[in-house]
C-alpha positions in Angstrom: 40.6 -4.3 -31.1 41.8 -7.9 -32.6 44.8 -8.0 -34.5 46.1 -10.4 -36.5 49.6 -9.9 -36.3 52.5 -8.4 -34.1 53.1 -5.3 -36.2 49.5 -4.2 -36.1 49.5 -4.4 -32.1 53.4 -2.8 -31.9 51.9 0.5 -34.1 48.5 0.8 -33.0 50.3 0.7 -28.9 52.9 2.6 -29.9 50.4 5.6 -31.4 47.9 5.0 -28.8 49.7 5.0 -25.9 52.9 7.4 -26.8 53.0 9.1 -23.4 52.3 5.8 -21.3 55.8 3.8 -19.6 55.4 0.5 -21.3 58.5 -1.4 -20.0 60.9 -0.5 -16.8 63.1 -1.9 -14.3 62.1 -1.7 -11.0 63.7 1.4 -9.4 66.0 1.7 -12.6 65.1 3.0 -16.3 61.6 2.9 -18.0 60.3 4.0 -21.4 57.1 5.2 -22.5 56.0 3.5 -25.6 57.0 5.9 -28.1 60.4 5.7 -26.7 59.9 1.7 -27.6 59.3 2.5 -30.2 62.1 4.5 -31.4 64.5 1.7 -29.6 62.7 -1.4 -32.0 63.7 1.1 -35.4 66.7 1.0 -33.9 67.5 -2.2 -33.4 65.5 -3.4 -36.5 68.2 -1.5 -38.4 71.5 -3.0 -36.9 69.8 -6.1 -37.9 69.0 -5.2 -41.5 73.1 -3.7 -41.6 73.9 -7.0 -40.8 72.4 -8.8 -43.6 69.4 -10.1 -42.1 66.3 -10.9 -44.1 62.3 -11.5 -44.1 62.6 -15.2 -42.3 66.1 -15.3 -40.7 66.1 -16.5 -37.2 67.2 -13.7 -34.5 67.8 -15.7 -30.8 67.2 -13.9 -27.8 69.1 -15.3 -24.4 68.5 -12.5 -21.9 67.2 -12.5 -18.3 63.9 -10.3 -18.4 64.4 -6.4 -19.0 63.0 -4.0 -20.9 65.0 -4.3 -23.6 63.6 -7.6 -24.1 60.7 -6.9 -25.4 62.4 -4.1 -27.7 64.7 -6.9 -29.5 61.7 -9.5 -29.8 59.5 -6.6 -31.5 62.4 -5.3 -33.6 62.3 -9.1 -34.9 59.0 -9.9 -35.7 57.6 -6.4 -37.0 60.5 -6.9 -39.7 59.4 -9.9 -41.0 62.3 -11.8 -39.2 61.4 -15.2 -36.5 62.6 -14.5 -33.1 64.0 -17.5 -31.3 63.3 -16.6 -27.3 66.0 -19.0 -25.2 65.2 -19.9 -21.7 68.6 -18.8 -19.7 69.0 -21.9 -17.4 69.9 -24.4 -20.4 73.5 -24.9 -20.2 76.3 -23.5 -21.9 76.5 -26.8 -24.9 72.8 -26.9 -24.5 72.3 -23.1 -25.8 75.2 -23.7 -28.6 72.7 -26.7 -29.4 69.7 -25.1 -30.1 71.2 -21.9 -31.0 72.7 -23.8 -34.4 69.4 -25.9 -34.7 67.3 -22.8 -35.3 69.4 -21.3 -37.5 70.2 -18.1 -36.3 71.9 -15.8 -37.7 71.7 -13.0 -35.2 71.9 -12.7 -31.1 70.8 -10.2 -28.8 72.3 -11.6 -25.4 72.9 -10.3 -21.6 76.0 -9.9 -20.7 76.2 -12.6 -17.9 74.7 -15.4 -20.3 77.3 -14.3 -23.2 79.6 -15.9 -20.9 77.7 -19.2 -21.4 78.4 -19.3 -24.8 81.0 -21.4 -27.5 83.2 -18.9 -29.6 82.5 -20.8 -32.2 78.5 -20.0 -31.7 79.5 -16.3 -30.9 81.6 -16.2 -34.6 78.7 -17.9 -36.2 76.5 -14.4 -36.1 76.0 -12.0 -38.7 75.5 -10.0 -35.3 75.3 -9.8 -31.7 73.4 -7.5 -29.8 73.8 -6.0 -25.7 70.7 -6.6 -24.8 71.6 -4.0 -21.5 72.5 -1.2 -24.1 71.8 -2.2 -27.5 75.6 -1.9 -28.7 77.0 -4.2 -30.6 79.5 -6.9 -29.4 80.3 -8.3 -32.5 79.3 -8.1 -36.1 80.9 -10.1 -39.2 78.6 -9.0 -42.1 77.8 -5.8 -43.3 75.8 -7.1 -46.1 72.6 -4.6 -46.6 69.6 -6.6 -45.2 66.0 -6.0 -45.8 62.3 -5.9 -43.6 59.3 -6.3 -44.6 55.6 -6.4 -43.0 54.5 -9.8 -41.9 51.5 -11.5 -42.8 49.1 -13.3 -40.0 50.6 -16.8 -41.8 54.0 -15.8 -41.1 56.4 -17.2 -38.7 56.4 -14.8 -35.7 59.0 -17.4 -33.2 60.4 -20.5 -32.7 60.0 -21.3 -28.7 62.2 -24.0 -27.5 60.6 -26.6 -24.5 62.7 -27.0 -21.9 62.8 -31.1 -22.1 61.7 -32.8 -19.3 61.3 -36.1 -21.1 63.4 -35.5 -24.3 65.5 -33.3 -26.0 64.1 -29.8 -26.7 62.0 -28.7 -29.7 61.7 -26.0 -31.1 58.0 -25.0 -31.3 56.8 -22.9 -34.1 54.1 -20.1 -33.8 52.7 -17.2 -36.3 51.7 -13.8 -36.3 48.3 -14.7 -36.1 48.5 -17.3 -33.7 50.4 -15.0 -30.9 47.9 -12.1 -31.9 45.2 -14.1 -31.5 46.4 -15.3 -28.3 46.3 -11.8 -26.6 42.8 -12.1 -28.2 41.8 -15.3 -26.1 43.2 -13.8 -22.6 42.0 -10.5 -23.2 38.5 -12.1 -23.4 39.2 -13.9 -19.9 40.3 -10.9 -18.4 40.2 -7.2 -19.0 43.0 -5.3 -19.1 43.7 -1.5 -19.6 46.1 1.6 -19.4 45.6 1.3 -15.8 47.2 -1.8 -15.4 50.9 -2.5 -14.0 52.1 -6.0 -14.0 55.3 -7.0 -12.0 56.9 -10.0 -14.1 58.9 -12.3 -11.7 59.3 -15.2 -14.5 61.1 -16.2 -17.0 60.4 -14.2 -20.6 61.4 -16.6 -22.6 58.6 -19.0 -21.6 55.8 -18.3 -23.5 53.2 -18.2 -20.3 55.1 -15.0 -19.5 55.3 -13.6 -22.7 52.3 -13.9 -23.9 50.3 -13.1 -20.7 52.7 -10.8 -19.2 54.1 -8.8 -22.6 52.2 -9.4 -25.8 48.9 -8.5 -23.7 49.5 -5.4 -21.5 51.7 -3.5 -24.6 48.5 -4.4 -26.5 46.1 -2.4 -24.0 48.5 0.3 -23.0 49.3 -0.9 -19.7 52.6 -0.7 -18.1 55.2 -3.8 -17.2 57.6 -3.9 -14.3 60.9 -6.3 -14.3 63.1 -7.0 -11.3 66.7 -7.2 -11.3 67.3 -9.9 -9.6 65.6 -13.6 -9.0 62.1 -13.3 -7.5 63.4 -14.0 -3.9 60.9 -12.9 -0.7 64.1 -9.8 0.0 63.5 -9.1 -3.7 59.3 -9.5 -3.9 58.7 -7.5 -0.7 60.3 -4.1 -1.6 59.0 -4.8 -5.0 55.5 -4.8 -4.0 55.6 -1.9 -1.8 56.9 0.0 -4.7 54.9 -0.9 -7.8 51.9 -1.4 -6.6 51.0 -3.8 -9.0 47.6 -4.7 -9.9 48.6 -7.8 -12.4 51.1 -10.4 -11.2 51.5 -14.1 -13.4 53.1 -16.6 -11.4 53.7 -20.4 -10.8 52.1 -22.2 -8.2 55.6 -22.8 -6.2 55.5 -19.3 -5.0 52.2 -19.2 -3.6 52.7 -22.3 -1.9 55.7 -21.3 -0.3 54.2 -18.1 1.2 51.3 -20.5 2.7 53.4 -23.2 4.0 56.0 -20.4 5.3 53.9 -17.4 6.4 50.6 -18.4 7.3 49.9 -22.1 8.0 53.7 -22.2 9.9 52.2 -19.0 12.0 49.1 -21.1 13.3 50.6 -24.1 13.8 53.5 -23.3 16.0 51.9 -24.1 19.2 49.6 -27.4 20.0 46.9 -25.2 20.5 47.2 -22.9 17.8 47.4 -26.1 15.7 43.9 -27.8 17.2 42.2 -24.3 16.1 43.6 -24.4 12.8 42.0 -27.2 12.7 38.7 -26.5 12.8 36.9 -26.0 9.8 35.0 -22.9 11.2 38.1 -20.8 12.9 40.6 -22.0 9.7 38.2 -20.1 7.8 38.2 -17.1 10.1 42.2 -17.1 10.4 42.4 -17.2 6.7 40.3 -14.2 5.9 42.5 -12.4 8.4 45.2 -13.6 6.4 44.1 -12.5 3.1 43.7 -9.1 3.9 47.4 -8.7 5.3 48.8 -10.6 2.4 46.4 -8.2 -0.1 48.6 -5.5 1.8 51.5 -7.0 1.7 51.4 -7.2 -2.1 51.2 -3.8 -2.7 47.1 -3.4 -1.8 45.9 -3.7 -5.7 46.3 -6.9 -6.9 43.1 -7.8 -8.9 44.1 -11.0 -10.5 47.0 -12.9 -9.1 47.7 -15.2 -12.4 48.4 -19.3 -11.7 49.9 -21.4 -14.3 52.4 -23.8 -15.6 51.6 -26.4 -13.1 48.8 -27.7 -11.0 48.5 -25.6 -7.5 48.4 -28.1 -4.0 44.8 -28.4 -2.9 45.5 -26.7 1.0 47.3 -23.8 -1.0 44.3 -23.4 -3.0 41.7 -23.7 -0.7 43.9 -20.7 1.6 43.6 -18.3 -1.5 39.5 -19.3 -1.9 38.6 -19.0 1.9 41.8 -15.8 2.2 39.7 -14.3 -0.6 42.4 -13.7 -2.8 41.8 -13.1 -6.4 43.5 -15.7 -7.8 42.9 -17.2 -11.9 44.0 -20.5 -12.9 45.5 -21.0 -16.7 46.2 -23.9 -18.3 47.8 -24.7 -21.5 51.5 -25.7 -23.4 53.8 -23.8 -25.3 52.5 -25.4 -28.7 49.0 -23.8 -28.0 51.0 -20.3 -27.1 50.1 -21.2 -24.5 46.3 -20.7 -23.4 43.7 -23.1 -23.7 41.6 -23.2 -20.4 41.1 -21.0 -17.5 39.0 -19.0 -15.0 39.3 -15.7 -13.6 39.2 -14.6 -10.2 35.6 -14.8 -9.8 35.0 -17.9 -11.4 37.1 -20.2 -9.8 36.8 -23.7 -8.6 38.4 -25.9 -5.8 41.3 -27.8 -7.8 39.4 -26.9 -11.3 41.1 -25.2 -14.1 37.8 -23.5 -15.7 36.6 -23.4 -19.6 38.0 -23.2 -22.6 39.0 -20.0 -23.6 36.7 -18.0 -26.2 37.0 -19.9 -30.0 38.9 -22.6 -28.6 37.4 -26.8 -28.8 38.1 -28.9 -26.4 37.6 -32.9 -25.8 38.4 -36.2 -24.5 39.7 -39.1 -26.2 40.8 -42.5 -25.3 38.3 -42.6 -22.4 38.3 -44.8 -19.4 34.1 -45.6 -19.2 34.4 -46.3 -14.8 36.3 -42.5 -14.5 35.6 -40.7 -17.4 39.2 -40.3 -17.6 41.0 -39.2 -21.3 43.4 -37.6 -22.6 42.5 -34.1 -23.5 42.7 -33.4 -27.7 41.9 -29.3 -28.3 41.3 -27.1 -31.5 42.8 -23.9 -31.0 43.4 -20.7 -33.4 47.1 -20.1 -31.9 48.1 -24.0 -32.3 51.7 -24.3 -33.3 52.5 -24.7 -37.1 55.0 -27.9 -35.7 58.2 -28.6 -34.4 60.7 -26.7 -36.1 63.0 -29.0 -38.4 61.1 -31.8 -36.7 58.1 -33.9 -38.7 58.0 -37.2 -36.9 57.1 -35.0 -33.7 54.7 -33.0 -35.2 53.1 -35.7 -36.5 52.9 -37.4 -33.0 51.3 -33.9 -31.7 48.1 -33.9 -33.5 45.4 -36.7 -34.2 44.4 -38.0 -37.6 41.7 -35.5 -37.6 43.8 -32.7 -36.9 42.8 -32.4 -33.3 46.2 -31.2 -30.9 47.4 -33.8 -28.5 48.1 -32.0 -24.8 49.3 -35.6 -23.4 47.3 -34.6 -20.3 44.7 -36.7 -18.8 41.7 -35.5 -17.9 38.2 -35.1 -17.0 35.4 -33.0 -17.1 33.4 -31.9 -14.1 29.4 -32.9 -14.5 28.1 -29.9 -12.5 30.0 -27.4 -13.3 31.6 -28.5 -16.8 35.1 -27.3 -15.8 38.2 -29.2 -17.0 40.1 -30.8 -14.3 43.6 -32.5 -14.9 44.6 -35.8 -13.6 47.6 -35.8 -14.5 50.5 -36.3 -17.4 49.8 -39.1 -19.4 53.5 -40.0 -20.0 53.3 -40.4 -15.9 50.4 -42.2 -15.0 51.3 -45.2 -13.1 49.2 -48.3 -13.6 48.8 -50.1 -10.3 49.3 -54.1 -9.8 45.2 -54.3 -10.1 44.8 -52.4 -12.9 44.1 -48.8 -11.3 45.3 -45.9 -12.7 47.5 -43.9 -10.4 48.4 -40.5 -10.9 51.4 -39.1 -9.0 51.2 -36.1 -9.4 48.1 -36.3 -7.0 50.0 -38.1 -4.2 53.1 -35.6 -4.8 50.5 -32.3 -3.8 50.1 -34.3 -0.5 53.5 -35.2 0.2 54.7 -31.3 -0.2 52.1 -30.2 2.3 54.6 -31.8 5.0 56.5 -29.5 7.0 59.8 -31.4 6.0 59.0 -31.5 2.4 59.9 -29.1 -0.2 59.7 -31.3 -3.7 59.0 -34.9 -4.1 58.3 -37.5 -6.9 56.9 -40.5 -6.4 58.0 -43.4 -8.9 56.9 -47.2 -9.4 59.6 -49.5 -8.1 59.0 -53.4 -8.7 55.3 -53.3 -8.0 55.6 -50.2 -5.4 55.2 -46.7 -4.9 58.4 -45.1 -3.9 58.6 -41.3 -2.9 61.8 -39.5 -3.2 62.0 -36.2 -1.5 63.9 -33.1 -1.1 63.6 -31.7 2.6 64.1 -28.3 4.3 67.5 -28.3 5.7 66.3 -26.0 8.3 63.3 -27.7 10.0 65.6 -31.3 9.7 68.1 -30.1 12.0 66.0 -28.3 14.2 63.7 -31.9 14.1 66.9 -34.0 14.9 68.9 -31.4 17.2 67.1 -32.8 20.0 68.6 -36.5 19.5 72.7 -36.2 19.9 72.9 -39.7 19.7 70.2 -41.2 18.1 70.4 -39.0 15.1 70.7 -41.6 12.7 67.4 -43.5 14.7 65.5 -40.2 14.4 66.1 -39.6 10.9 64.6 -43.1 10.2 61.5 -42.2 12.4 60.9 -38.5 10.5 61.1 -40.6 6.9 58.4 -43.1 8.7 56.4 -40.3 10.0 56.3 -38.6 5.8 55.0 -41.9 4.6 52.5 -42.3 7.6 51.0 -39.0 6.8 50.9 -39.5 3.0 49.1 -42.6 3.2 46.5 -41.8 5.6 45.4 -38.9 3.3 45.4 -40.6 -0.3 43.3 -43.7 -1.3 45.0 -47.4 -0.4 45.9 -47.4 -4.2 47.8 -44.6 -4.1 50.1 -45.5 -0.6 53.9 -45.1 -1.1 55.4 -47.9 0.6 59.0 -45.6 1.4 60.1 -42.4 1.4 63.7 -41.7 0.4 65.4 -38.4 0.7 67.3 -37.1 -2.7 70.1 -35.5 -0.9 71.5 -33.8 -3.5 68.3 -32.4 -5.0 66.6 -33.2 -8.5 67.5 -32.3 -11.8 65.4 -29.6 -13.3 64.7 -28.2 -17.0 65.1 -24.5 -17.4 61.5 -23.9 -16.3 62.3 -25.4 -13.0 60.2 -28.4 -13.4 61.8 -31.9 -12.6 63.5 -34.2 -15.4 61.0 -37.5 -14.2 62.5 -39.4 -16.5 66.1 -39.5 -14.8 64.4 -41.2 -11.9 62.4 -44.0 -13.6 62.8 -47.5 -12.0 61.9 -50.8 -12.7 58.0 -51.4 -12.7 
């Protein structure tokens, strides 16, 4: 069934699949759906005692839970805009956006209350206990009203997290987000059967669209965690839920490769001459797969991949392990889902096809790579920024075509889109070539020192700064008591040695330099480039 806006998909669910759990917390409380059910009315109503209208802004600032999904239903199926926060902003950063969107009511977790002004706390018709639903505060007692939202209504105002500017607040309707679960469900089919374990973040859209909107819309069941998705916290998880659906980012897989498996055959000389080879890599890998299959929970059928590009040797474990891993692609202002491939249809370091009714081309092209930026057309493209027209303008092409700032090209043989690399990044060389660095960074965090890395033009150069695992440094210069400082030296010259003799001469970094105290990261964990720009 396609629905066109929240409310249709929160009372067919909610009818359909009474008796099912919808939402729980891993080894804690769950609720069947007609139990969300009753808890949205609920909530809907201390709203409406509190004044609240069609079109006032509710913000929700709350580490995942079950009761997150009740306050951002309770919301939107009255008519009202839901304004989901990431919880990693800081404290002035939440009053920020909080007072640019408006809103006049909170539903907040107790731990992120904390994080808040007085002064935004007072500004509230209400605020909400996201672990119980009580009320913390409430100044108005005005009588409010709901009412049921049309497809061209404002369903939520998602803030970016800012890793070149300020946030913005990106605005998306009904239809878009109901259309959205559409587009995925088309991709890949989900039912009652179905239990996801969420490990990220729901106030990023990639998770709450995939990982909320979509299983409540097919009955299926969602499990949260706790606490942050640490290995201690994964492992018992897995063995409990058994989950057949997990959406992820591409750090966590990577970690688990570099850490579990390629660590465990390349410990000895030996073992690391067999990994070697093509034929026996292969072989270990498939042994692999099926212990890690086990080892998360022995039903995963699609093992989601999004929000950045995944390292090549990562990828190329999962393909030869085979795990059934999809690749997604897409922004917040597209909500977010633009390009993809399920488990079967995946390609090395390919994202896939557009997704069902969406358009998708390149513009600006470079005729000797075939290089553009990619421009789409998309039913759940944002409305604009919120309260922002100069950026919204700047989003879309004259024609009306959406502006992902991502360069890209298309694969001749198999058609699939492949990204480059962000456009705001690309670094032109002294020749003329186009250099991408996020390609060089995938190679540089293969290392067995490296954890995260940048690489940045400096005066005609290519400059890496890395982050390094504490762990394997001191057990790398614990052999050298004094000629530490000699040793360290050599380990930075052995990084760049290896980088460069695995990209292209255009692409060689000419020094490596350690960022000691780590980088600066938006609330989606990605790093803030532009704090380390330098002199071209």
């Amino acid at each position: 069934m396609r629905f066109q806006t929240l409310k249709q998909l929160f009372d067919n669910s909610v009818k359909q699949f009474a008796k099912n759990t919808a939402l729980s917390m891993f080894e804690r409380e769950s609720m069947t759906y007609s139990e969300f059910g009753e808890r949205v009315k609920y909530v809907q109503q201390l709203l409406v005692d509190s004044g609240l209208r069609p079109g006032d802004k509710v913000a929700l600032l709350s580490g995942s839970m079950p009761n997150w999904g009740v306050c951002y239903f309770a919301a939107t199926c009255a008519g009202m805009v839901i304004v989901p926060i990431l919880p990693d902003f800081s404290g002035p950063e939440l009053d920020k956006i909080i007072a640019h969107s408006e809103a006049k009511a909170l539903c907040v977790s107790d731990k992120l209350y904390t994080k808040l002004s007085e002064a935004t706390v007072n500004s509230m018709n209400v605020v909400i206990r996201t672990k119980n639903l009580g009320v913390i505060s409430q100044t108005c007692t005005d009588k409010g009203e709901i009412k049921v939202p049309e497809p061209k209504d404002l369903a939520a105002i998602i803030y970016t997290s800012g890793t070149t500017s300020t946030p913005k607040g990106v605005m998306l309707t009904h239809y878009a987000l109901a259309t959205q679960v559409y587009l995925c469900f088309s991709m890949q089919y989900v039912d009652e059967k179905d239990v996801f374990l969420s490990i990220l973040p729901l106030a990023h859209t990639y998770e709450c669209s995939l990982g909320l909107l979509l299983p409540l819309a097919y009955g299926a069941q969602v499990v949260y965690l706790d606490r942050p998705p640490t290995a201690s916290a994964l492992m018992p998880a897995f063995r409990g839920v058994r989950p057949t659906i997990i959406l992820s980012v591409p750090l966590i897989m990577e970690k688990v490769y570099r850490s579990q498996v390629k660590a465990k055959f390349t410990k000895t000389k030996f073992m690391s001459w067999l990994y070697s080879q093509g034929l026996m890599r292969r072989l270990l890998h498939r042994i692999a797969g099926v212990a890690m299959k086990k080892l998360f929970g022995g039903r995963v059928h699609f093992f989601g991949i999004g929000g950045a590009k995944v390292d090549r040797e990562t990828e190329r474990f999962m393909r030869e392990a085979h795990f059934p891993y999809a690749i997604g692609y897409g922004l917040t202002e597209t909500a977010p889902l633009i390009y993809g491939s399920a488990p079967r249809d995946t390609k090395l370091q390919m994202v896939g096809k557009p997704a069902v009714e969406v358009e998708g081309k390149l513009i600006d092209v470079n005729l000797e790579t075939g290089e553009g930026e990619l421009v789409v057309k998309t039913p759940c493209v944002m409305e604009g920024y919120f309260k922002n027209p100069e950026a919204t303008a700047e989003a879309f092409t004259e024609d009306g075509w959406f502006r992902t700032k991502d360069l890209c090209v298309f694969d001749k043989k198999s058609g699939y889109l492949v990204i480059k690399g962000r456009a705001n990044n690309m670094i032109v060389g002294a020749t003329g070539e186009n250099i991408y660095p996020e390609e060089i960074e995938s190679v540089i965090n293969t290392h067995r020192l490296v954890t995260e890395s940048i690489v940045v033009a400096d005066k005609g150069t290519l400059v890496a700064l890395v982050t390094l695992d504490k762990e394997k440094l001191e057990e790398a210069l614990s052999e050298f008591k004094d000629n530490v400082s000699n040793k360290y030296d050599e380990l930075m010259k052995e990084i760049r040695e290896y980088v460069n003799s695995r990209v292209g001469k255009f692409a060689r970094v000419s020094q490596v330099e350690e960022q000691k105290d780590g980088f600066e990261k938006t609330p989606t964990q990605k790093i803030k480039r532009f704090l380390y720009k330098r002199d071209k």
